[in-house]
C-alpha positions as CSV (number, residue, x, y, z in Angstrom):
1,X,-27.1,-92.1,-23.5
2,X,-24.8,-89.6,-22.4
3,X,-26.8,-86.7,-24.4
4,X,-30.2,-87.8,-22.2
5,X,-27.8,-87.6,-19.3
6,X,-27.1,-84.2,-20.1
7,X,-30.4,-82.9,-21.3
8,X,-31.8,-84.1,-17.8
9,X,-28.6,-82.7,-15.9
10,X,-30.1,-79.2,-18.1
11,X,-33.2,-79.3,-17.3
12,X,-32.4,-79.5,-13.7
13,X,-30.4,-76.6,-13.9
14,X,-32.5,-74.4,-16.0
15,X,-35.6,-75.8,-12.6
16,X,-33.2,-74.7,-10.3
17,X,-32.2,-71.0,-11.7
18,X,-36.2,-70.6,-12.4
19,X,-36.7,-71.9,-8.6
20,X,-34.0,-69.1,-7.1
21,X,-35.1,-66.3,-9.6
22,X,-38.6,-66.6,-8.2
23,X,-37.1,-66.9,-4.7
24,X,-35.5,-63.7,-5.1
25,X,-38.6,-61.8,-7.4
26,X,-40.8,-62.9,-3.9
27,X,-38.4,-61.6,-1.4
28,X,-37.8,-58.0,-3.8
29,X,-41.6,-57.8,-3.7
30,X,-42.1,-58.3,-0.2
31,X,-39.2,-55.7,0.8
32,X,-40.9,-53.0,-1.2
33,X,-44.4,-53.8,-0.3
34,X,-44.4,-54.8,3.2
35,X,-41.0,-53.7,5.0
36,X,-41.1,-50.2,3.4
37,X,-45.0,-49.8,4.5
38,X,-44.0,-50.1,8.0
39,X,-40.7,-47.8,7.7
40,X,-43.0,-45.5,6.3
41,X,-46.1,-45.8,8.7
42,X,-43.7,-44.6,11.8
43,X,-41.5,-41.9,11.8
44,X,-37.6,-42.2,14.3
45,X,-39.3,-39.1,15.9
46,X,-43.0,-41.1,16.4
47,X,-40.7,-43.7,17.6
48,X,-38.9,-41.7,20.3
49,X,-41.7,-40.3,21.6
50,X,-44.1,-42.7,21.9
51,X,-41.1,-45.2,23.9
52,X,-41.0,-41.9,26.1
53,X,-44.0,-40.9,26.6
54,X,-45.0,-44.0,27.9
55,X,-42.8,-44.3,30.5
56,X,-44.9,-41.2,32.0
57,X,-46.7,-42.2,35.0
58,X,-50.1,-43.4,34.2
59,X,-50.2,-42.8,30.4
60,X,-49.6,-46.5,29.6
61,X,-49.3,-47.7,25.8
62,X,-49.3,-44.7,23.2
63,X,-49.2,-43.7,19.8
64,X,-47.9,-40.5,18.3
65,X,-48.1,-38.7,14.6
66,X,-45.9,-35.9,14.0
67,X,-47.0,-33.5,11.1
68,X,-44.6,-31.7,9.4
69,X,-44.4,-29.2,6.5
70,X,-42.5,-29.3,3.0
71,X,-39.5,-27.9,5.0
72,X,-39.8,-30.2,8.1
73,X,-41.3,-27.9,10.4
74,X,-43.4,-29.7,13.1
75,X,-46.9,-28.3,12.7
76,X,-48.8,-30.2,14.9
77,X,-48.4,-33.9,16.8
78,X,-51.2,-36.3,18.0
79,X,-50.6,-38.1,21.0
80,X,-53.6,-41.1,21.4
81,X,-52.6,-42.7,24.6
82,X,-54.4,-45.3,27.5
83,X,-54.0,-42.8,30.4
84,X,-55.8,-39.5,28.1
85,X,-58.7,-40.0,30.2
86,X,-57.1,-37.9,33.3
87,X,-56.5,-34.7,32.8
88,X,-53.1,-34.7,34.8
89,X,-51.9,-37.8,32.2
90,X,-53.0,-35.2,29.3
91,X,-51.0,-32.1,31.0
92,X,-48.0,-34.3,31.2
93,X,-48.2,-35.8,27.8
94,X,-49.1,-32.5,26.5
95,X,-45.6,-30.6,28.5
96,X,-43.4,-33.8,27.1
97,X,-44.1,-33.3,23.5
98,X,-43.5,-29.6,23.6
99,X,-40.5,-29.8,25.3
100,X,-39.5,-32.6,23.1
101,X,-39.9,-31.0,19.5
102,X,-40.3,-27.2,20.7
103,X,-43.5,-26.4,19.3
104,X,-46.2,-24.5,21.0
105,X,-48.7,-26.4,23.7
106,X,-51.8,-25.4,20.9
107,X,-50.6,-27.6,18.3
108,X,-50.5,-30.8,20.5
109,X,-53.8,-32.8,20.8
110,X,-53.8,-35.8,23.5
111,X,-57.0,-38.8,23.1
112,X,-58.0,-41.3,24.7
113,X,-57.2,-45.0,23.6
């Protein structure tokens, strides 16, 4: 009786290791898959801007991409933003992200949400 004890008592163990490995296999793929996507999708940079830029008056919610180069150089940014319908909302938007990265005011587009 004691060796069915023990059998059981193993195959409990060897359900509960199988139960935690699987546990841990789920939460590795989700890390990789999902958490890193969004790291990914939004740069610090996009970040920082798009919290500033819509504290501007009348630009309301916004969404920046910065393109860079192979070296890092800011080539270009796109600023899509409620307010882009006035051009005053645009001029601001368009000042901000120059004086923010330091690139020149061609290489900055500002639409519309």
């Amino acid at each position: 009786m004691a060796d069915k004890s023990e059998s059981k008592r193993a195959q409990i163990l060897r359900v509960v290791v199988l139960c935690a490995l699987c546990a841990v296999l789920v939460y590795l793929a989700w890390s990789i898959f999902f958490r890193n996507a969004q790291d990914s999708a939004t740069t610090p940079t996009e970040q920082r801007l798009e919290t500033i830029l819509s504290e501007i008056s009348g630009a309301g919610k916004t969404k920046v991409y910065v393109h860079t180069d192979d070296s890092g150089t800011v080539t270009g940014v796109i600023v899509v933003a409620e307010g882009a319908n006035s051009l005053m909302v645009v001029s601001d938007l368009t000042a901000a992200v120059s004086t923010a990265l330091g690139i020149d005011r061609s290489a900055i587009r500002i639409y519309p949400m």
